[in-house]
C-alpha positions in Angstrom: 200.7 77.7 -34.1 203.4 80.1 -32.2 200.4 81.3 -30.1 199.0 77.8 -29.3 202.2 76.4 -28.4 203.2 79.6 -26.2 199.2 79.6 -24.7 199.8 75.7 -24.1 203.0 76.0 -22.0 201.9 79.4 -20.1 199.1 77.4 -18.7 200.1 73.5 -18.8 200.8 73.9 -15.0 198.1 75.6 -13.6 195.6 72.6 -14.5 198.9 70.0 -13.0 199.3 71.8 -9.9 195.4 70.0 -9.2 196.1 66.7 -10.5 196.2 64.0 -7.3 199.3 62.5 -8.8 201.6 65.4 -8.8 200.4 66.7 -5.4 201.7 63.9 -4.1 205.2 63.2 -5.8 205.9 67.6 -5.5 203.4 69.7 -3.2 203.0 66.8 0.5 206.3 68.8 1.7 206.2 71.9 4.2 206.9 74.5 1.5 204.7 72.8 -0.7 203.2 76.9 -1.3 206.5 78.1 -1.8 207.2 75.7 -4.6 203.6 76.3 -6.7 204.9 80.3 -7.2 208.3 79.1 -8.1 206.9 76.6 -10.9 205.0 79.5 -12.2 207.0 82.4 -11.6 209.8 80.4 -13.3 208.0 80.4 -16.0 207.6 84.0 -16.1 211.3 84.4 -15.8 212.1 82.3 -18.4 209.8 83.8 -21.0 211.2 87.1 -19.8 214.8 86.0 -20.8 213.3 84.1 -24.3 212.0 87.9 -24.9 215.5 89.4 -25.2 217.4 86.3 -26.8 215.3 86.6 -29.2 216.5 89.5 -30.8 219.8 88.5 -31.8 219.1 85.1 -33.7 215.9 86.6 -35.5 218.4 89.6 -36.7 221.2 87.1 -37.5 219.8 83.9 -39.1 215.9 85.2 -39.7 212.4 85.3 -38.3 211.8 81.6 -39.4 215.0 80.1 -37.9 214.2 82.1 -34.7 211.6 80.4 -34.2 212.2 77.2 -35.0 215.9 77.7 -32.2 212.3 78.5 -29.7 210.1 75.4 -30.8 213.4 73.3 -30.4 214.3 74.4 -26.9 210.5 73.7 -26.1 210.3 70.4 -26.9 213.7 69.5 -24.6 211.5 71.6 -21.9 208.7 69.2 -22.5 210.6 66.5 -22.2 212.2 67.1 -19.0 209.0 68.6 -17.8 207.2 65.1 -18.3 210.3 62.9 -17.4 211.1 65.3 -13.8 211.4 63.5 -10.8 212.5 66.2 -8.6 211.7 69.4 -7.9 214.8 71.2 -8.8 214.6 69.0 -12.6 211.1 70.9 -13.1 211.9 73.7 -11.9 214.9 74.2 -14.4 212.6 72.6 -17.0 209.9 75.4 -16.3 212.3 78.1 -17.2 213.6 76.3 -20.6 210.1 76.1 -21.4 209.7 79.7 -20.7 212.6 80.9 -22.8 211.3 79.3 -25.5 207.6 80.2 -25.4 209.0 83.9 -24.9 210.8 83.5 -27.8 208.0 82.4 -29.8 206.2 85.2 -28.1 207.8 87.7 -29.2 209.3 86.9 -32.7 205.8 85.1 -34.4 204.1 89.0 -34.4 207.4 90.3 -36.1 207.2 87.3 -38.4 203.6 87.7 -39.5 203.5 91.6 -39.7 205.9 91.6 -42.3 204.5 89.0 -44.2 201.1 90.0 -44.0 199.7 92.7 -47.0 198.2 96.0 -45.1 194.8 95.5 -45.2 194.7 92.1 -43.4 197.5 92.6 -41.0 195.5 93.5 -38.6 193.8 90.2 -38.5 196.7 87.7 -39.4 198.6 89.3 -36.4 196.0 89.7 -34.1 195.4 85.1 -34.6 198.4 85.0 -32.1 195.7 86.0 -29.6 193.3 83.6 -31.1 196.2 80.8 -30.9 196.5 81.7 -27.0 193.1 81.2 -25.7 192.8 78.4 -28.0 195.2 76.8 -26.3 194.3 78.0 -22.7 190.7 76.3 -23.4 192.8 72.9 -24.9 194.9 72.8 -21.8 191.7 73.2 -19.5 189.7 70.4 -21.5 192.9 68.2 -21.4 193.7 68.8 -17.8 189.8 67.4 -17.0 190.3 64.7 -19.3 193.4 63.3 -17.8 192.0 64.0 -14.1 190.3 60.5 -14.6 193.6 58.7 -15.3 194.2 56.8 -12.4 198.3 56.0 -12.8 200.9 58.0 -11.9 201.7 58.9 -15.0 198.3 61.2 -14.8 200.3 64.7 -14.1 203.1 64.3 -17.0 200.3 63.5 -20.2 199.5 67.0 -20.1 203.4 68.0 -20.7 203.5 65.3 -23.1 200.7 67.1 -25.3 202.6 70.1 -24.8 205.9 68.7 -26.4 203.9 67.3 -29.2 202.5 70.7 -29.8 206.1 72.0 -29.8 207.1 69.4 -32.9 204.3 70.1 -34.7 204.9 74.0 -34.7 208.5 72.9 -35.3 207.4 71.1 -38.6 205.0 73.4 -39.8 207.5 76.1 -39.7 209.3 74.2 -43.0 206.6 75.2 -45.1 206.8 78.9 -44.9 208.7 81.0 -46.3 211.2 83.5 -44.4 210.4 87.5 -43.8 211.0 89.0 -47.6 211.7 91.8 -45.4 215.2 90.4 -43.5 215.4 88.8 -46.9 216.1 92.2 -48.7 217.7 93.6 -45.6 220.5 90.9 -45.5 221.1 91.1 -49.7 218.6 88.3 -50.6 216.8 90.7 -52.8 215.5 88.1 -55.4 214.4 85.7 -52.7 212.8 88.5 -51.0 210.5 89.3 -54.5 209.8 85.8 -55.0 208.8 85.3 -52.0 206.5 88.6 -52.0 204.9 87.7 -55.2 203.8 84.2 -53.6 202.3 85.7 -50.6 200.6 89.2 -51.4 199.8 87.9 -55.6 195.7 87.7 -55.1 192.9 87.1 -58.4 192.9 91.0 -58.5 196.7 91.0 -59.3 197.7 87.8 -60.6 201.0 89.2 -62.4 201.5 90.0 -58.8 202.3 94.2 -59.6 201.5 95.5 -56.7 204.0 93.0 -54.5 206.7 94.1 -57.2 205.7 97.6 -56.2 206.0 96.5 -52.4 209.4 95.3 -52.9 210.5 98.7 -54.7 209.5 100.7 -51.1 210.8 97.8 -49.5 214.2 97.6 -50.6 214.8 101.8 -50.9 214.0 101.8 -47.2 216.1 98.7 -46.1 218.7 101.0 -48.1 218.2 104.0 -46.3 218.1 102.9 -43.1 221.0 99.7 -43.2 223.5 102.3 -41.9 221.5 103.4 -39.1 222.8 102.8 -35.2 221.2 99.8 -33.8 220.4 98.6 -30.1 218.5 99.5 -26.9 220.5 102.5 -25.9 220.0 104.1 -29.5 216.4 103.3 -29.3 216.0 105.5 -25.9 218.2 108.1 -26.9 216.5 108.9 -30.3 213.1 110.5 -29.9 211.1 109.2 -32.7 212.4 105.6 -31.5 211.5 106.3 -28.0 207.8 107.3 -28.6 208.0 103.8 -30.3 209.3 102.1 -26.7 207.0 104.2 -24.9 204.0 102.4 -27.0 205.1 99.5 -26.9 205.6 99.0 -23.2 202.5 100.4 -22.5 200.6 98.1 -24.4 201.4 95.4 -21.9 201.4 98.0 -18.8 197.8 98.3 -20.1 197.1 94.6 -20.6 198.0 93.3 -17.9 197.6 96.6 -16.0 193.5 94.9 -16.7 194.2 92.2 -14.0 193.8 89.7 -16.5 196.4 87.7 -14.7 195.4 88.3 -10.7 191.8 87.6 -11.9 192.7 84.2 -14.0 194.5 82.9 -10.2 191.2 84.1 -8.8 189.0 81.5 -11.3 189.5 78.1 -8.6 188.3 80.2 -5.5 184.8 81.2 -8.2 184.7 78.4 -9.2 184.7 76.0 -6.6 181.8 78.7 -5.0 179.5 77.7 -7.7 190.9 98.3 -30.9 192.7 100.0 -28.0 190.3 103.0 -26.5 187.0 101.0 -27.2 188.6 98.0 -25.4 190.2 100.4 -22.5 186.4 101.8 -21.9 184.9 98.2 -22.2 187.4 96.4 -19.7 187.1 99.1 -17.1 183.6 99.2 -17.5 183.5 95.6 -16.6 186.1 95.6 -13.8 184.2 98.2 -12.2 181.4 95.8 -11.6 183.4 92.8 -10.8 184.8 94.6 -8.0 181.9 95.6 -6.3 180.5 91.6 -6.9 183.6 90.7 -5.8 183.5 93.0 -2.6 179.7 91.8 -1.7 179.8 88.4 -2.5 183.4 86.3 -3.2 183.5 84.9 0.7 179.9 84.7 0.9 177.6 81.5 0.1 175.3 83.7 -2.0 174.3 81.7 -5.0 173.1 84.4 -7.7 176.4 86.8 -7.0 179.0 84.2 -7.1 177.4 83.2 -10.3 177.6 86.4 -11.5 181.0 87.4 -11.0 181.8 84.0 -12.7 180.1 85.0 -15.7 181.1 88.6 -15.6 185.0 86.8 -15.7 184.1 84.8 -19.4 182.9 88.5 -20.7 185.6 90.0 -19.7 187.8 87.5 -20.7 186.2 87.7 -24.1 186.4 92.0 -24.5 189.7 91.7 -23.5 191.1 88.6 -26.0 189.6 90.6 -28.8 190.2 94.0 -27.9 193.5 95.0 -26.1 195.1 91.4 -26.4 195.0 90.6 -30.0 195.7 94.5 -31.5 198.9 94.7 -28.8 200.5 92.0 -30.6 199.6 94.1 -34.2 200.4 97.5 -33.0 203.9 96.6 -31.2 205.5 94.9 -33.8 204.3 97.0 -36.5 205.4 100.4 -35.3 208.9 99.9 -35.8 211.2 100.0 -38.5 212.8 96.6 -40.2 216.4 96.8 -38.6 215.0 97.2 -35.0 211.8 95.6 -35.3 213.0 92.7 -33.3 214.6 95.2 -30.3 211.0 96.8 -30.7 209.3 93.5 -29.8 211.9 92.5 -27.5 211.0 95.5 -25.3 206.9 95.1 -25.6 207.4 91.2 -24.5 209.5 92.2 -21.8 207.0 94.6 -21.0 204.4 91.8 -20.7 206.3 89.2 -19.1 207.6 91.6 -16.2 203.9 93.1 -15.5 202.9 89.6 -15.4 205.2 89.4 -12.3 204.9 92.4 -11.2 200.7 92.2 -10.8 200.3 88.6 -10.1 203.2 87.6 -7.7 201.3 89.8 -4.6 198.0 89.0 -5.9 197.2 85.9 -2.6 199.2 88.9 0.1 196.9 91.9 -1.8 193.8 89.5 -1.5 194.4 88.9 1.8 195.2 92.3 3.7 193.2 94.3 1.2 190.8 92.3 -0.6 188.3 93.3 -3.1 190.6 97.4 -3.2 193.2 95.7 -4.9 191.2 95.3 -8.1 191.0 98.9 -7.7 194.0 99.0 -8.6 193.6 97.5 -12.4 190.6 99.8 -12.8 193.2 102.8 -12.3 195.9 101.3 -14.3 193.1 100.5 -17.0 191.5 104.2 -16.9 194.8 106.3 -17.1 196.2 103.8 -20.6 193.0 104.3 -21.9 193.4 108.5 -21.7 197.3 108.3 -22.7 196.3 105.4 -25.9 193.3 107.9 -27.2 196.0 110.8 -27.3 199.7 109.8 -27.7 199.2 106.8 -30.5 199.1 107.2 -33.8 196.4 105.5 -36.3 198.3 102.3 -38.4 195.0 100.3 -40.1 195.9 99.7 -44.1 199.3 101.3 -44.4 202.5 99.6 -45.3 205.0 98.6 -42.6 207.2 101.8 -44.0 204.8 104.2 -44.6 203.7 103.8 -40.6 207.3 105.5 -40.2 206.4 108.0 -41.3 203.7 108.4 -38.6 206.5 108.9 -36.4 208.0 111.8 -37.8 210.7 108.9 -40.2 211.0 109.3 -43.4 209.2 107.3 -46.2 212.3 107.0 -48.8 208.9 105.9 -51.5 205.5 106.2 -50.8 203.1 102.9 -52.2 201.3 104.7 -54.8 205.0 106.1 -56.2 206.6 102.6 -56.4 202.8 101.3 -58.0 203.5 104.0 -60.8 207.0 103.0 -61.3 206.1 98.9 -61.6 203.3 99.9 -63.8 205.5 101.8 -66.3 207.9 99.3 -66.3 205.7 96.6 -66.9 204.4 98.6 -69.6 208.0 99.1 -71.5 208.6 95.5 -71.0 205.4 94.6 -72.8 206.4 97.2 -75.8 209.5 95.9 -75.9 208.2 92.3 -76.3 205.8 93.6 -78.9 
């Protein structure tokens, strides 16, 4: 749901910015380009801002209620976004929704890495992805569907869908349970094993040993580590902690260092013509040959090319969802330790929001002076993350979110297996003593 609802609002404007009604009431004035790149690059912004606000509430009051401040702030955005008028009102309406998509952005991969057991943490995490193009494909069908309404009103349903997508995320989010892991870092240790039990407890384990066990490494390592410094500067002056920042920013360097952004713009001019390394190979494999479509045959009438580089977009749209996109959002949050986890994310988000900027604000200029070299460019970027991913990050799949500190030279105050031993002797002099 954190992913729909952030897919839903990144995109809600790109299918409005078509729709008869709005070009009318916002894009018949002189600047009427100048205005399109502020309603999405205020987006951008916003999200940007929602990355690092984030932080502070999800370390204060919890992942949960962190998210829930984000779904709340994006259904005022999708109010005024429906209800604006005025340029200016959307505008400012575009960057509340952006804080708090960004928030939810950032914050739902913390939230479900420390909820989810090891060996499925890789998938549960990597849904956010799943939630995003969901909702990119909802928007798309919705924005076709409402292209036949003929009232003014036409332009503002889509914004409406979006707010009711906001209060549905924002109800759901009562029916599951907080992090155990800010649980047992702010005292709550109780809560926190309850609250283990019910999610990681499986027909296997029904007494639910090995989340008792869990909570055993949990807690000694929320001990050892609650007098620890905290914040940005800390993080980049501490070496373990800034290989951490160094992976984590490059995960989005590298995603949208693909082009995924500059080529989604490209998709009206197309149309109206008609794991990490593995995914790094893949998507400059396939960029390579979109370029040279793309240099042969975008501003041509040639049938069979323009098809091509069309269908050529949907496969690379589909190796890069399931590769690059969906682990980034597993690898960045689950490399860091519980008290900076949220700083951690805070940084990879920013990461993502910034390159978004940074590659698709001189995408139309690039396109123009330099055309089909630019996505040269993304083949480069693509090549050299792909060399630095294959040597300078470390292997995560099936361990605990503690015992992947110790991939980065931490400490592991008690190893799985240890704490396993320990529950299953005390379970064991519990039942003697009940005998």
């Amino acid at each position: 749901m954190g992913g729909f609802l952030y897919g839903f609002s990144a995109n809600a404007m790109s299918g409005t910015l078509a729709q008869t009604s709005f070009i009318e009431l916002f894009l018949t004035a002189p600047d009427a380009t100048a205005r399109m790149d502020g309603l999405l690059a205020s987006f951008l912004g916003g999200a940007f801002i929602g990355a690092v606000v984030q932080a502070p509430i999800s370390n204060k009051w919890g992942r949960r209620k962190a998210n829930l401040v984000a779904a709340l702030i994006a259904i005022v955005a999708g109010i005024l976004q429906s209800a604006s008028y005025h340029i200016a009102m959307l505008l400012v309406a575009r960057v509340l929704c952006g804080i708090g998509a960004g928030m939810v952005m950032a914050n739902s991969p913390v939230y479900m890495s420390e909820v989810a057991p090891p060996h499925t943490r890789g998938l549960l995490v990597g849904l956010q992805g799943v939630g995003i193009v969901t909702a990119y494909i909802a928007c798309s069908l919705c924005g076709l569907i409402f292209s036949f309404v003929q009232n003014p009103v036409q332009w503002r349903l889509i914004f409406i869908v979006q707010t009711a997508s906001a209060l549905v995320f924002a109800c759901s989010l009562m029916f599951v349970p907080e992090s155990p892991r800010w649980l047992m870092e702010n005292g709550k240790e109780e809560q926190a094993r309850v609250e283990l039990e019910r999610l990681h407890s499986t027909k296997s384990d029904p007494n639910g040993a090995l989340a008792r066990a869990e909570a055993i490494q949990i807690k000694a390592q929320v001990e050892a580590e609650k007098n620890l410094p905290k914040g940005y500067v800390y993080i980049f002056t501490t070496p373990h902690l800034r290989k951490r920042a160094f992976c984590g920013i490059l995960l989005w360097v590298m995603g949208q260092g693909t082009g995924i952004t500059a080529i989604a713009n490209l998709i009206p001019v197309l149309m109206g013509g008609l794991g990490f390394v593995i995914g790094g190979i893949v998507n400059a494999a396939i960029l390579a040959v979109m370029t040279a479509l793309i240099k042969y045959y975008l501003d041509t009438t040639y049938q069979p090319g323009i098809n091509a580089i069309v269908a050529l977009y949907f496969i690379f749209g589909f190796a890069f969802t399931s590769t690059i996109e969906c682990t980034a959002y597993v690898y960045g949050s689950e490399i860091w330790p519980t008290h900076l986890r949220s700083e951690g994310s805070t940084l990879a988000y920013a990461s993502f929001f910034g390159n978004a900027l940074a590659y698709s604000a001189p995408v139309n200029l690039a396109l123009k002076n330099i055309g089909w070299k630019y996505y040269l460019v993304f083949i480069a970027v693509t090549v050299v993350s792909t060399a630095i991913l294959a040597v300078y990050f470390p292997e995560t799949k099936n361990l605990t979110l503690e015992e992947i500190n110790a991939k980065f030279g931490d400490e592991v105050v008690v190893d799985l297996k240890d704490a396993i031993t320990a529950e299953a002797r005390a379970e064991s002099g519990e039942n003697k003593t009940t005998v």
